[in-house]
Every structure is written in structure tokens, then in C-alpha cells.
LUMVOTI-970113 format. One record per residue (C-alpha): residue in three letters; z, x, y. Coordinates in Angstrom, 3 decimals. Layout:
<ala; <Z; X; Y>>,
...
END
This chain:
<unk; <-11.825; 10.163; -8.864>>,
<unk; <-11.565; 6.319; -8.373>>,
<unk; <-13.748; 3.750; -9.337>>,
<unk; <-14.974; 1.340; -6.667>>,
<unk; <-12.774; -1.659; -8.408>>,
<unk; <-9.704; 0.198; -7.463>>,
<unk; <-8.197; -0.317; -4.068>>,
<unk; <-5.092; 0.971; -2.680>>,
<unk; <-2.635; -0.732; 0.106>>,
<unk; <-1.266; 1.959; 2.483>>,
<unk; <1.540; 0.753; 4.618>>,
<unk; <2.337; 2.230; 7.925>>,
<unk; <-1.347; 3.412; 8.115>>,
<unk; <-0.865; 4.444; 11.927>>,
<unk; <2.204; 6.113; 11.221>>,
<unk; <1.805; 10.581; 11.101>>,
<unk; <1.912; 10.733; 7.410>>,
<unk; <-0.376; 7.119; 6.331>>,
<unk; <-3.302; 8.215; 8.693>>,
<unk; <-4.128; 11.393; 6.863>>,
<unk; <-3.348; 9.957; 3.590>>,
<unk; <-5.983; 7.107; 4.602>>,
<unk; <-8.032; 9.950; 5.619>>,
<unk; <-7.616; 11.827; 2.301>>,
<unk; <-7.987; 8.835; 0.353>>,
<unk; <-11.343; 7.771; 1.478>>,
<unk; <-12.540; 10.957; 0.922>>,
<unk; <-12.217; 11.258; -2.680>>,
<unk; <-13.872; 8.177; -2.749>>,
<unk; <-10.925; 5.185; -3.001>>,
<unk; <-11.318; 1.515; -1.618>>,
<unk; <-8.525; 1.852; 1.190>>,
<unk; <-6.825; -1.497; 2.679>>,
<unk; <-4.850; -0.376; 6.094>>,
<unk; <-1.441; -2.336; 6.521>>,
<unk; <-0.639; -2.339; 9.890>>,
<unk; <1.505; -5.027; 12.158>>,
<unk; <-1.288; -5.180; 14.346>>,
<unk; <-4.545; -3.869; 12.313>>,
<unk; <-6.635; -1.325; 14.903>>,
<unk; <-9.747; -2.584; 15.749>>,
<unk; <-11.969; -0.339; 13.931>>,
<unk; <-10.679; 0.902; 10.791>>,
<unk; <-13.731; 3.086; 10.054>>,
<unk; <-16.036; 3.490; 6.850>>,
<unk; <-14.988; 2.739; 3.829>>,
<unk; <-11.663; 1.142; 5.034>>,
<unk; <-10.318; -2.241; 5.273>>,
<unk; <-7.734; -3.662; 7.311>>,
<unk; <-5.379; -6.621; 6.884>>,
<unk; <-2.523; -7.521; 9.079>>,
<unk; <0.374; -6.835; 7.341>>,
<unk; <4.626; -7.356; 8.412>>,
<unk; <7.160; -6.517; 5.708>>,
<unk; <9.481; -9.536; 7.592>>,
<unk; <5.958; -12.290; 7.356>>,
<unk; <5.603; -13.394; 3.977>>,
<unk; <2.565; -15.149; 5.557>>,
<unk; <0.591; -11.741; 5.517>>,
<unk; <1.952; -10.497; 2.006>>,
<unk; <-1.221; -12.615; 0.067>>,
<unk; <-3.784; -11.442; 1.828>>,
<unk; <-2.737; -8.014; 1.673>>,
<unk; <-1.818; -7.528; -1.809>>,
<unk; <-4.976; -9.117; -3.067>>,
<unk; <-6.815; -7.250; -5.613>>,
<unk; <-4.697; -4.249; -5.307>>,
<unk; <-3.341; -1.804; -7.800>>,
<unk; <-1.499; 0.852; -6.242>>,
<unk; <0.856; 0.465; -2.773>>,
<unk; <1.989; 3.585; -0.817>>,
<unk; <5.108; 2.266; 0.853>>,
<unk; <6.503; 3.321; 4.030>>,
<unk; <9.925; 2.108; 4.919>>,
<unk; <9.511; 1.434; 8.798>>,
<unk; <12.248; 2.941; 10.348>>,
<unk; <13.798; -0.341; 12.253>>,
<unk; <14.223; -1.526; 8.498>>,
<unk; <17.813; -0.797; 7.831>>,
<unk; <18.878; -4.017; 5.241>>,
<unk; <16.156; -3.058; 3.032>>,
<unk; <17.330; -5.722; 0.805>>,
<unk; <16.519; -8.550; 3.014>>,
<unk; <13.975; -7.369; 5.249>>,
<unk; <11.593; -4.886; 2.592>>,
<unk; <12.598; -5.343; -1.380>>,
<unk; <11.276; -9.377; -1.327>>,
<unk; <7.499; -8.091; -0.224>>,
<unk; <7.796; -5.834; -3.214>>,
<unk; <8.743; -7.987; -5.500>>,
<unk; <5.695; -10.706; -3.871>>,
<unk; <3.513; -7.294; -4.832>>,
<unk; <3.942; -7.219; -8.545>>,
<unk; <3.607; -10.901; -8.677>>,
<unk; <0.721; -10.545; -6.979>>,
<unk; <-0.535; -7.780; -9.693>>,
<unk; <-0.091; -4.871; -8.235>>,
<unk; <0.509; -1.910; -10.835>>,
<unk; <2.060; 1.274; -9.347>>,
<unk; <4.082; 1.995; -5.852>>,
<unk; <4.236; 5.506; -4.494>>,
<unk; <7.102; 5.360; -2.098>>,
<unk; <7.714; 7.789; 0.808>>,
<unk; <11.464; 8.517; 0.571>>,
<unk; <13.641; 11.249; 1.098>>,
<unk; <14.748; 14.759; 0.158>>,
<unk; <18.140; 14.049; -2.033>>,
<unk; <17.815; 10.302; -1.916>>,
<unk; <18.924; 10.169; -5.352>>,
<unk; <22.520; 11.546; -4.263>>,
<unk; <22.878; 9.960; -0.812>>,
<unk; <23.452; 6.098; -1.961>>,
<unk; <24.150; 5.230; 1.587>>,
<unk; <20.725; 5.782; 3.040>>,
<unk; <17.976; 2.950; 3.086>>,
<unk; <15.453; 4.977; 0.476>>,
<unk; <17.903; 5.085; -2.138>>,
<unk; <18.671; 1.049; -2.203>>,
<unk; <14.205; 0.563; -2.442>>,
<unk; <14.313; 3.706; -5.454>>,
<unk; <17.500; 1.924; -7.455>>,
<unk; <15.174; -1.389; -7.237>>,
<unk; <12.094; 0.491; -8.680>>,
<unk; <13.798; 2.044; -11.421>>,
<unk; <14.216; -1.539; -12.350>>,
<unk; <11.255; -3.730; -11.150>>,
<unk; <8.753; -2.977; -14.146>>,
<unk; <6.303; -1.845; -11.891>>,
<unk; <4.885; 1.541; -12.106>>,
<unk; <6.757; 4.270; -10.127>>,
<unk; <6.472; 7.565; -8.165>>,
<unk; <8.956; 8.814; -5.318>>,
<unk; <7.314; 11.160; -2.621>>,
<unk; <10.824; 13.065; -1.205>>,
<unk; <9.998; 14.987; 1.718>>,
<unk; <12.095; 17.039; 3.480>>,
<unk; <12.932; 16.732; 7.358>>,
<unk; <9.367; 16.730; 8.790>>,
<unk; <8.544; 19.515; 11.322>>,
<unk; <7.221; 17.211; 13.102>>,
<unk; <9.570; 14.926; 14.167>>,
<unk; <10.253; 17.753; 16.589>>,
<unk; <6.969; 16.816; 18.136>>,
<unk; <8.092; 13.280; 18.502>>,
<unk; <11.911; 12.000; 17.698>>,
<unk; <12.902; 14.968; 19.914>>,
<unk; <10.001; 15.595; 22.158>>,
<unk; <11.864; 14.666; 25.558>>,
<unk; <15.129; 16.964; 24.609>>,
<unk; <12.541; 19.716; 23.766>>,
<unk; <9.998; 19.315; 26.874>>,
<unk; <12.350; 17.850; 29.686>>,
<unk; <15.549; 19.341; 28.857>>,
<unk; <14.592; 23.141; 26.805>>,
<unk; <17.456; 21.704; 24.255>>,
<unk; <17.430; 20.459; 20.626>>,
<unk; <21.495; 18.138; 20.370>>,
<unk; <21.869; 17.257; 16.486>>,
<unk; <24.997; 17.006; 14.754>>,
<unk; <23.892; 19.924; 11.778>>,
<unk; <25.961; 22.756; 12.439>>,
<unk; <24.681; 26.076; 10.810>>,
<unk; <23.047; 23.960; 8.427>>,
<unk; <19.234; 25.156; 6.840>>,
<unk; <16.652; 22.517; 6.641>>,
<unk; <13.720; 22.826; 4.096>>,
<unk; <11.057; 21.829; 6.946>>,
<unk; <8.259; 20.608; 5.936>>,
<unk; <4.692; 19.530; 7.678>>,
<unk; <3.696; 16.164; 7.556>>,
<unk; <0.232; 17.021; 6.226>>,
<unk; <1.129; 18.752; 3.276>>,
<unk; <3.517; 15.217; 2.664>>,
<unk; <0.348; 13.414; 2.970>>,
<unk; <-2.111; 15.762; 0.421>>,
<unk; <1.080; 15.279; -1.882>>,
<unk; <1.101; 11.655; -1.435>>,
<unk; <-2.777; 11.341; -1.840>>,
<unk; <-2.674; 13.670; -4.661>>,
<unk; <-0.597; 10.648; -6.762>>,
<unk; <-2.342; 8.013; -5.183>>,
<unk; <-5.644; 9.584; -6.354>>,
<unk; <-3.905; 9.679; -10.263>>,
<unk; <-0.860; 7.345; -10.379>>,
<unk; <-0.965; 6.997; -13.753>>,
<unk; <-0.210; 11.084; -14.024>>,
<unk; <2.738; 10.663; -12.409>>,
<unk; <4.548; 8.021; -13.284>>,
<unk; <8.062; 7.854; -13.106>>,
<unk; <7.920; 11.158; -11.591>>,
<unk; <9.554; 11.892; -8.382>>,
<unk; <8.272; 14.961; -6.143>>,
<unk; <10.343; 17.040; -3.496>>,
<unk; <7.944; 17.969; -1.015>>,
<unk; <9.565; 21.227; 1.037>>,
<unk; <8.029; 23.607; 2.976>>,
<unk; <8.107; 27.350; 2.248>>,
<unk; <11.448; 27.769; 3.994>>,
<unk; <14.567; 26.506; 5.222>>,
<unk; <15.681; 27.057; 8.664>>,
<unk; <18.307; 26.736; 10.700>>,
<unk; <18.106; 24.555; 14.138>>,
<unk; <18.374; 27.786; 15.806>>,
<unk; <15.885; 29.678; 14.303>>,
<unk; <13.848; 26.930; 14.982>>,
<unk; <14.824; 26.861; 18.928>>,
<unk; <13.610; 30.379; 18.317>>,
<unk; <10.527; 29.313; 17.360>>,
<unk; <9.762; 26.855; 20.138>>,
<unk; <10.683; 29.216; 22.907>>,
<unk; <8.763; 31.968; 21.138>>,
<unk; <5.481; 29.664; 21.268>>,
<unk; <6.205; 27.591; 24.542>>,
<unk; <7.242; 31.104; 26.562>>,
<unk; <10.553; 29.275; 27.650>>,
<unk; <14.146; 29.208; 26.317>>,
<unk; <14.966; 26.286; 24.199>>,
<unk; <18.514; 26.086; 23.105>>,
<unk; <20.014; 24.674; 20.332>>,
<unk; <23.109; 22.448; 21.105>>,
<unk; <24.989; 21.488; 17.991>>,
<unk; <27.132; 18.064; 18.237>>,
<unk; <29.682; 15.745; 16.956>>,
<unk; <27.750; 12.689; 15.063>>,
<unk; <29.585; 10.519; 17.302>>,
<unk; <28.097; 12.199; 20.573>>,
<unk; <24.529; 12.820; 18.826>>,
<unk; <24.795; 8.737; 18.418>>,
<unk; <25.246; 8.662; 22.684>>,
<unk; <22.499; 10.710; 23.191>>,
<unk; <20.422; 9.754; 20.954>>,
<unk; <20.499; 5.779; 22.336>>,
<unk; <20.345; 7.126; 25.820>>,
<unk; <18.011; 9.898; 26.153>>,
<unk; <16.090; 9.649; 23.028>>,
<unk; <15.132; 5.604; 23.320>>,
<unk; <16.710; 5.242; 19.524>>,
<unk; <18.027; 2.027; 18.499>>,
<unk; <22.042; 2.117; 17.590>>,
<unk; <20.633; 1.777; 13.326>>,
<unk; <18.290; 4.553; 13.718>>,
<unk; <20.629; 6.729; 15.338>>,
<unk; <23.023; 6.226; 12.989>>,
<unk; <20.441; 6.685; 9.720>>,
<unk; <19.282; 9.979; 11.714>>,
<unk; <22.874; 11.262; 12.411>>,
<unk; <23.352; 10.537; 8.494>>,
<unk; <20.016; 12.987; 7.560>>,
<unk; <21.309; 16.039; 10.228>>,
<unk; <24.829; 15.722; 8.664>>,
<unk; <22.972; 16.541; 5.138>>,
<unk; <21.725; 19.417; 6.782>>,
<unk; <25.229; 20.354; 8.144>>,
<unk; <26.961; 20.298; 4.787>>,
<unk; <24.025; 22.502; 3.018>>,
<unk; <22.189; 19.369; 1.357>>,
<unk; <19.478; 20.191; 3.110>>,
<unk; <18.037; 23.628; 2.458>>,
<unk; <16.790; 23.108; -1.281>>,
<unk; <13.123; 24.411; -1.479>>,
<unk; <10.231; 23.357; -4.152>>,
<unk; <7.066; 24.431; -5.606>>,
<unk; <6.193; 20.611; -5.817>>,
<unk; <3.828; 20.819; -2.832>>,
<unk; <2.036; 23.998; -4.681>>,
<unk; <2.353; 22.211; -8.011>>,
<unk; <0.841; 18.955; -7.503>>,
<unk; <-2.047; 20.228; -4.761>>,
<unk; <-2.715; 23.751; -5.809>>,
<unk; <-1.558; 25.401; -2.675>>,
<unk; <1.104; 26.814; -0.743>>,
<unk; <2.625; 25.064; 2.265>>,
<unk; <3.061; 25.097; 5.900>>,
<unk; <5.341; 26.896; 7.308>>,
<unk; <7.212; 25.558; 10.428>>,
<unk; <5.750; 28.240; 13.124>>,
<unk; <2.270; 27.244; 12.153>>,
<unk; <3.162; 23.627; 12.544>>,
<unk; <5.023; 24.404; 16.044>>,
<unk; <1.674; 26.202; 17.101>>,
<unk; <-0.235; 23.362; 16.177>>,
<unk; <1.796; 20.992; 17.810>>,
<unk; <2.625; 22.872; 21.236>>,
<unk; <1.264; 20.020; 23.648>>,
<unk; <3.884; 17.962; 22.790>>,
<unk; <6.669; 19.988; 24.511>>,
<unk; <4.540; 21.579; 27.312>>,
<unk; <5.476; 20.034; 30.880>>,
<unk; <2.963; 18.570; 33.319>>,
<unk; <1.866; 20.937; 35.697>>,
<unk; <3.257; 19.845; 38.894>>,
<unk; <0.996; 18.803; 41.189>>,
<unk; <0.412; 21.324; 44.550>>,
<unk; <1.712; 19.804; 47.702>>,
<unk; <-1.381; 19.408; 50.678>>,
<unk; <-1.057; 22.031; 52.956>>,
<unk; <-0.176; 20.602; 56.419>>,
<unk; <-3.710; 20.009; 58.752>>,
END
């Protein structure tokens, strides 16, 4: 349990995983500080919110001030995390801070080329205190990423083959993440694969949708060139985030993908989600508008 001295930064507190570790946070009694780009305007009790912008060192004083611990979230239009996210982190230990749990990714430690794995190699070697939260391909992300495919189009187009995926929910990632942020020092230097209970194909998990949604959705595997098309043109994603995505489904196409954990059972003391609960949860997202009746003539 903290102690009222002890207040920890969360970065990308509006984001699906930071607002339930905020959540979790303040209810086992920490001082919270919300980083957000533009801070909502009411943070609720027992929170505190500071503007924060990994690209303004103008916000990085106020917002490291008096902290200890940092969850860090890698916004996802932050592809040179050199230049654009490793010089607020080093501004954070000279500022004091202690201990950074970073969200990162499943098999970061083997995929150099991805983003996560540039801000873990600098941790190793900052001197501050260290724990990696690697979560597997959030369920999710379905619900959001790949919403319009799902409720405009009944189709799911990734480049991952036959490829299983160790889905996992976003809340377990976030009672992981709170878990270490409640007791950083107890895992320090320890880095946690958070999976879910299984790992699915994209099929089975079409199977899933249309078995909850009472629709067919297909799955459509791709080239990574094509997925990198659609994903600029129907999905909205920028040509850097399509690219960092098409890297994390080809994972998944080459069987990197489907390695499962007890961490999430280890570290909170139960089992996790599994993805049909999630989908179930998260129907509304892919459920059409009702169309609206034409007026009968007069």
C-alpha cells in the first residue's frame, strides 16, 4: 500500500490501458498525476493532472515534480523514439524520479526493429529503476484499430497468415501494470509477458465475432504491402503506424506470436480473459446503426 508522499506519473492516462490503471491506482490508495496532451477537465478524487507532451520539454518540470515512479506509454505517432521520447526520460531521472514501468511489447527483446525495444535497450542502461510490462496483441484493438473493417465491411485484412496470437484484454494489462506500480521495488529489473489464456488464430477469432454479432465476419489474410494500402485508406492510419502494425501481424504470421504466460496469474493472483469474453463485452463497437425507417407516403 502507498504512502501519501509517493506519487506516480501515468502517461497516456486517456489511453484504454492508463485509465484503468489510474483507476486501479487510486484505489489502493496512490497519489496519481494524469499526463495527458490536453489534461481532461476533471480528473476526479484523488487525482492530479498536469499537461504533459513527450515533444514539449516545457511541460516535462512540472510533470515530473515530486515523482517516484513513471508508467510510460509510447504514443503510437512516436516512431524515432530517440529524438522524440528517450530525452523526456532522461529529463525524468534528473528530475528524481526512481523507477519506470514501461508498456512494451510481447517479444520486444528479439524484435530490435520495433520502437519498444530502442526505449528497453536505453533502460537497461539509464540507472534508473526498471520493469517492462509486454503485452500481447490486445483484444481490443479489434474494438478500435479495426472497428470500421469489422462493423462496415464484416472483414478483418492483416498480413498474419495462419499465425496464433496470444490475445490478451487490456484490463488484465492494466491490473498487471498496477500490480508493479503498487510495489516497484518487487519487481525490479523484471520484465512480465502479459498473455491471455490462449492463442488464436485471426480466423477463429472472425469466428468469434460473427458468433456474438449474429453476422459473418471473414477473415482476409494479406500481403504487408497491401495491408499498408488499406490500412492508410480505410483504417485512417498514418504511413509509420501502418508500417509498425504490419511489423506486429507479421510476428504473428511467422509463429512469434502465440507464446502464452502465467505472468498475468502470477503477479495478480488470477486467471485471465479470454478473447470471447472480451468480444462480448465489447460488441457495440462493431454493431451497425439501425437504419432509420423511411416516412410512409401521406
Amino acid at each position: 500500500m502507498y504512502g501519501t508522499y509517493v506519487t506516480v506519473l501515468v502517461t497516456g492516462a486517456s489511453g484504454n490501458v492508463g485509465r484503468p490503471v489510474v483507476d486501479r491506482l487510486v484505489a489502493c490508495g496512490a497519489a496519481v498525476r494524469r499526463a495527458d496532451r490536453t489534461p481532461a477537465d476533471h480528473a476526479g478524487p484523488g487525482v492530479e493532472q498536469v499537461r504533459f507532451d513527450f515533444t514539449d520539454p516545457a511541460t516535462w518540470a512540472p510533470a515530473f515534480a515530486g515523482v517516484d515512479t513513471v508508467f510510460l506509454v509510447r504514443p503510437p505517432a512516436l516512431g524515432d523514439v530517440r529524438h522524440d521520447l528517450l530525452p523526456a526520460m532522461a529529463a525524468a531521472r534528473d528530475a528524481g524520479v526512481g523507477h519506470v514501468v514501461f508498456l512494451s511489447l510481447q517479444g520486444a527483446e528479439r524484435i530490435p526493429v520495433v520502437p519498444h525495444a530502442t526505449v528497453e535497450r536505453w533502460l537497461r542502461g539509464s540507472g534508473l529503476g526498471w520493469t517492462f510490462v509486454r503485452p500481447s496483441f490486445f483484444t481490443q484493438n479489434l474494438a478500435t484499430t479495426h472497428a470500421p473493417d469489422i462493423r462496415d465491411r464484416d472483414e478483418l485484412v492483416l498480413p498474419a497468415g495462419r499465425g496464433r496470437t496470444a490475445f490478451v484484454d487490456v484490463l488484465d494489462v492494466a491490473d498487471v501494470a498496477a500490480a508493479v506500480l503498487a510495489e516497484p521495488r518487487a519487481h525490479r529489473g523484471r520484465a512480465w509477458t502479459v498473455t491471455g489464456p490462449e492463442a488464436l488464430t485471426y480466423g477463429e477469432v472472425a469466428g468469434a465475432l460473427t458468433e456474438v454479432l449474429g453476422r459473418r465476419i471473414a477473415y482476409r489474410p494479406t500481403g504487408v504491402l497491401r495491408y499498408v494500402r488499406h490500412a492508410r485508406t480505410a483504417l485512417g492510419m498514418s504511413t509509420g503506424m501502418a508500417c509498425v502494425t504490419a511489423g506486429i501481424y507479421t510476428t504473428a504470421r511467422l509463429g512469434l506470436a502465440a507464446g502464452l504466460t502465467g505472468d498475468v496469474r502470477q503477479v495478480t493472483g488470477r486467471d485471465p480473459r479470454p478473447v470471447l469474453e472480451t468480444v462480448r463485452r465489447e460488441a457495440a463497437a462493431w454493431r451497425r446503426a439501425d437504419p432509420v425507417p423511411e416516412e410512409e407516403p401521406s
